[in-house]
C-alpha positions as CSV (number, residue, x, y, z in Angstrom):
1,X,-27.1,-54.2,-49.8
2,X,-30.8,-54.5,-49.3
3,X,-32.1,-55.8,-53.2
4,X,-35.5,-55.7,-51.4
5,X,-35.4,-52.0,-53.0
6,X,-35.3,-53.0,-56.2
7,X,-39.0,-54.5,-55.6
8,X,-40.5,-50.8,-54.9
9,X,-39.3,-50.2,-58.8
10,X,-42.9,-50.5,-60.6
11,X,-43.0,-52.6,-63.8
12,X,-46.0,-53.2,-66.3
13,X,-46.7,-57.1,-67.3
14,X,-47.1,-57.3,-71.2
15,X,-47.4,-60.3,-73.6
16,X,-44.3,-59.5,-76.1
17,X,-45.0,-61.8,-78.9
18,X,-43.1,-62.6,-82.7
19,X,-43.6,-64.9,-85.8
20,X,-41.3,-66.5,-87.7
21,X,-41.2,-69.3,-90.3
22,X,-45.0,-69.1,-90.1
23,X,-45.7,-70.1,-86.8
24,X,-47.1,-67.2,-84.2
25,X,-45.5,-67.6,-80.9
26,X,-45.7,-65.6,-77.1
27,X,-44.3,-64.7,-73.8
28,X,-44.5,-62.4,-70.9
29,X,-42.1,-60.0,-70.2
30,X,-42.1,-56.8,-67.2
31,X,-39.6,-54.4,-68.9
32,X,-40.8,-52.1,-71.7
33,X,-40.6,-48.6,-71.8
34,X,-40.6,-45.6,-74.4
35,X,-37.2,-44.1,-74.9
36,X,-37.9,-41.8,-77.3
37,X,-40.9,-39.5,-79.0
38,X,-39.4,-38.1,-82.0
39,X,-38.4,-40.7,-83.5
40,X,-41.2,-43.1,-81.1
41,X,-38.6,-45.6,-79.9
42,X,-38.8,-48.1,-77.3
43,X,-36.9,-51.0,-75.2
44,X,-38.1,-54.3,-74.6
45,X,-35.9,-56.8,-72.3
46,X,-36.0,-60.6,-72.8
47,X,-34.6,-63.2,-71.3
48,X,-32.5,-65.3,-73.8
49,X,-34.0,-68.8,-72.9
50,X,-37.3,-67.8,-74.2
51,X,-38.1,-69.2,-78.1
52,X,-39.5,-65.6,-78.5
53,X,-36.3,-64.2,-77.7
54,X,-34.9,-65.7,-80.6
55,X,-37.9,-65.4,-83.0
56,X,-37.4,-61.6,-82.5
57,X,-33.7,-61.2,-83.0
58,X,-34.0,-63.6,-86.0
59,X,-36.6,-61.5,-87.8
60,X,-36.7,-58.3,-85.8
61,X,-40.0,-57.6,-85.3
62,X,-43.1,-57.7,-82.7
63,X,-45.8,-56.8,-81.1
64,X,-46.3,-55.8,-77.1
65,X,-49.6,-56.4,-75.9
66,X,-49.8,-54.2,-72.5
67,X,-52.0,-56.4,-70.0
68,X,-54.9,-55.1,-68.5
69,X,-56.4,-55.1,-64.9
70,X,-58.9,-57.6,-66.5
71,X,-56.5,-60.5,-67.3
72,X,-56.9,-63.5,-65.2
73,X,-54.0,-66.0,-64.0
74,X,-54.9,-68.4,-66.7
75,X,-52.9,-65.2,-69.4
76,X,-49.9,-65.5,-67.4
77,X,-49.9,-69.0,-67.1
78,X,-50.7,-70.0,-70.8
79,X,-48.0,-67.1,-72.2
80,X,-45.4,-67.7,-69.0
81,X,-45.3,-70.9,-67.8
82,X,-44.8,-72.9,-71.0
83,X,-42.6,-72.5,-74.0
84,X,-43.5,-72.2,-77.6
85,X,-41.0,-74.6,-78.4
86,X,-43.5,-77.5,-77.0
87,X,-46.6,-75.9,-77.3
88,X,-48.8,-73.8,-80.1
89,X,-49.9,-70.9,-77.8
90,X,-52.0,-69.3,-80.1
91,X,-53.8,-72.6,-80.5
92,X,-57.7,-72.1,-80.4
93,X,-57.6,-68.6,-79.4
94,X,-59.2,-65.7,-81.9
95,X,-56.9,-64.4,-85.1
96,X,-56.1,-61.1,-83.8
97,X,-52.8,-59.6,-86.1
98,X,-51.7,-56.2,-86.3
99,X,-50.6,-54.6,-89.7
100,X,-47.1,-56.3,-89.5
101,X,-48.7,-59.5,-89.1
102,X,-48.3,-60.5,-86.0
103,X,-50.6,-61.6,-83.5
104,X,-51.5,-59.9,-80.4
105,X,-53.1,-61.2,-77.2
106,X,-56.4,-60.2,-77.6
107,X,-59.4,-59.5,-75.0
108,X,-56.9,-58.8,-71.6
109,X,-55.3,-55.9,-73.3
110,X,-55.4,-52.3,-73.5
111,X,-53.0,-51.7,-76.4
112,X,-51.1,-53.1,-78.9
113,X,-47.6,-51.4,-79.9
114,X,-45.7,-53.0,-82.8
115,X,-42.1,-52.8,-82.9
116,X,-39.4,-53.0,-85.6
117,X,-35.7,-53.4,-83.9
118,X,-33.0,-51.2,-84.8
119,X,-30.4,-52.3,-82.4
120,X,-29.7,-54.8,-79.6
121,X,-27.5,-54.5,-76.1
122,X,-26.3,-58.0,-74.8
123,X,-27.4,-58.0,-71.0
124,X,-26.2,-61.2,-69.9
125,X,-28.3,-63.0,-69.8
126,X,-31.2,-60.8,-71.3
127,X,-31.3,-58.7,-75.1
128,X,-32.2,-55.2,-74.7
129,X,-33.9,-54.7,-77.9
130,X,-34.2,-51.1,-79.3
131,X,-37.5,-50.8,-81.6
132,X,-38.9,-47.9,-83.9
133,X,-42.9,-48.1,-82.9
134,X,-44.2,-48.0,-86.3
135,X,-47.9,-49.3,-85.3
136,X,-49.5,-48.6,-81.8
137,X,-53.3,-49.2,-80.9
138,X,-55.6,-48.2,-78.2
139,X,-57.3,-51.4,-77.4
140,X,-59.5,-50.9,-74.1
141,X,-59.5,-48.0,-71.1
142,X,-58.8,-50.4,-68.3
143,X,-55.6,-49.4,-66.4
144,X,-52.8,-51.3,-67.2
145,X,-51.7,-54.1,-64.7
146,X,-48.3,-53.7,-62.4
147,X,-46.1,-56.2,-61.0
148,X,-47.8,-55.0,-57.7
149,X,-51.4,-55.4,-59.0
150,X,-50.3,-59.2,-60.7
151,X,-49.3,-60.1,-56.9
152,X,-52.0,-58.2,-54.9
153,X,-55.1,-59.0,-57.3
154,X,-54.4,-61.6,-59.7
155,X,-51.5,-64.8,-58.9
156,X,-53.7,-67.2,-56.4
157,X,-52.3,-66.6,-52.8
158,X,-51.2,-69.9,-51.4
159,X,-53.6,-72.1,-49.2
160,X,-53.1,-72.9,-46.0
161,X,-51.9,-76.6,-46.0
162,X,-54.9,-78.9,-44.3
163,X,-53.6,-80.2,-40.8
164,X,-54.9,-83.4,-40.7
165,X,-56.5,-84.7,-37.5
166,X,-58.1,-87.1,-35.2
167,X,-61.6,-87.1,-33.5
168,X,-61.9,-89.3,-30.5
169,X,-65.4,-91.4,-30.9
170,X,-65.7,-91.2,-26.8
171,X,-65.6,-87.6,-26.3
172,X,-65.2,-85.9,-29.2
173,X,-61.7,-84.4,-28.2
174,X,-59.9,-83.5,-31.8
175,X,-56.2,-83.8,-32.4
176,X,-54.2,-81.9,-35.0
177,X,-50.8,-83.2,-36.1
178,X,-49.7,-85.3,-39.3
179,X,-49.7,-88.7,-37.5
180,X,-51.5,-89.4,-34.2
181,X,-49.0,-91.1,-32.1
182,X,-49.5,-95.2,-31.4
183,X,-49.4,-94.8,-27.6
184,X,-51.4,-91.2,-28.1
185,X,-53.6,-90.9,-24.6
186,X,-56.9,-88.3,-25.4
187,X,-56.4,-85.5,-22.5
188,X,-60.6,-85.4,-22.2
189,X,-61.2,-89.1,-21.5
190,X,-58.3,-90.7,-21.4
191,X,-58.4,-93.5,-24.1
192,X,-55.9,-94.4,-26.3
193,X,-55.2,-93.8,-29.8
194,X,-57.7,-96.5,-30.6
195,X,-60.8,-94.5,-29.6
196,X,-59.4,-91.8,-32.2
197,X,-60.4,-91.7,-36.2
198,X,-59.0,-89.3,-39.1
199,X,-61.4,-86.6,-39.7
């Protein structure tokens, strides 16, 4: 089985976030889709480790923020790469609530749907959780992002690492390599690795 193929499946990026006991709280997610139109349902998969997770099956409601081509990597880092059981993620950013009362990621988004749950699946090691959309804004008109678009356009591509090298102060001749051998001989002029200095 190739599970390569399961990559060409196209997936939105959203901020899914919940409130409970007063304190707002976020994370990203890549599955949500409509179900339903009449009655306007739709499914929401997270993963069980996140604190939003269990925020939403406790009180079952929230928000899904659908990301826009305009978010930068800090969104995905401040919403995926920390947990709201450390941190207050909606610390210092603008009071932006629906009519349920729960915040929204505001600014990279372009539209809000607010969810209430009306039944859960068990996937593991994921909840599948089945909402009624009884709220659902147009926030902006710029096209949502895709997994594909997050990879291509947005997530910093790794940098070449730095070789480091060694310039010989006779000739000039440079060479690349993490450590330049004790008893290295320069091909050019042929002095030894004590004619050479790190660049």
């Amino acid at each position: 089985m190739d599970v390569r193929a399961l990559f060409k499946l196209s997936y939105g990026l959203f901020v899914l976030t919940a409130r409970e006991n007063g304190k707002d709280n976020g994370c990203i997610i890549n599955t949500a889709m409509q179900i339903t139109d009449e009655p306007k349902q739709l499914i929401v998969a997270v993963n069980k480790q996140n604190y939003t997770h269990d925020m939403i099956k406790n009180t079952g409601v929230f928000n899904l923020s659908v990301l826009s081509q305009d978010a930068v990597f800090w969104i995905f880092q401040h919403y995926g790469f920390q947990s709201g059981r450390d941190v207050d993620k909606f610390a210092n950013l603008p009071e932006a609530r629906t009519e349920n009362g729960l915040r929204y990621a505001e600014g990279c988004t372009n539209a809000v749907i607010s969810g209430k749950v009306v039944s859960t699946v068990d996937c593991i090691t994921h909840t599948l959780f089945v909402a009624e959309v009884t709220d659902a804004k147009i926030l902006s008109d710029v096209p949502s992002v895709t997994y594909q678009y997050y990879f291509d356009h947005i997530k910093p591509k790794p940098q070449p690492k730095e070789k480091k090298s060694w310039v010989c102060k006779i000739c000039g001749y440079v060479y690349e390599g993490e450590e330049l051998p004790a008893d290295y001989i320069c091909p050019w002029c042929k002095h030894g690795a004590e004619a050479f200095e790190e660049q």
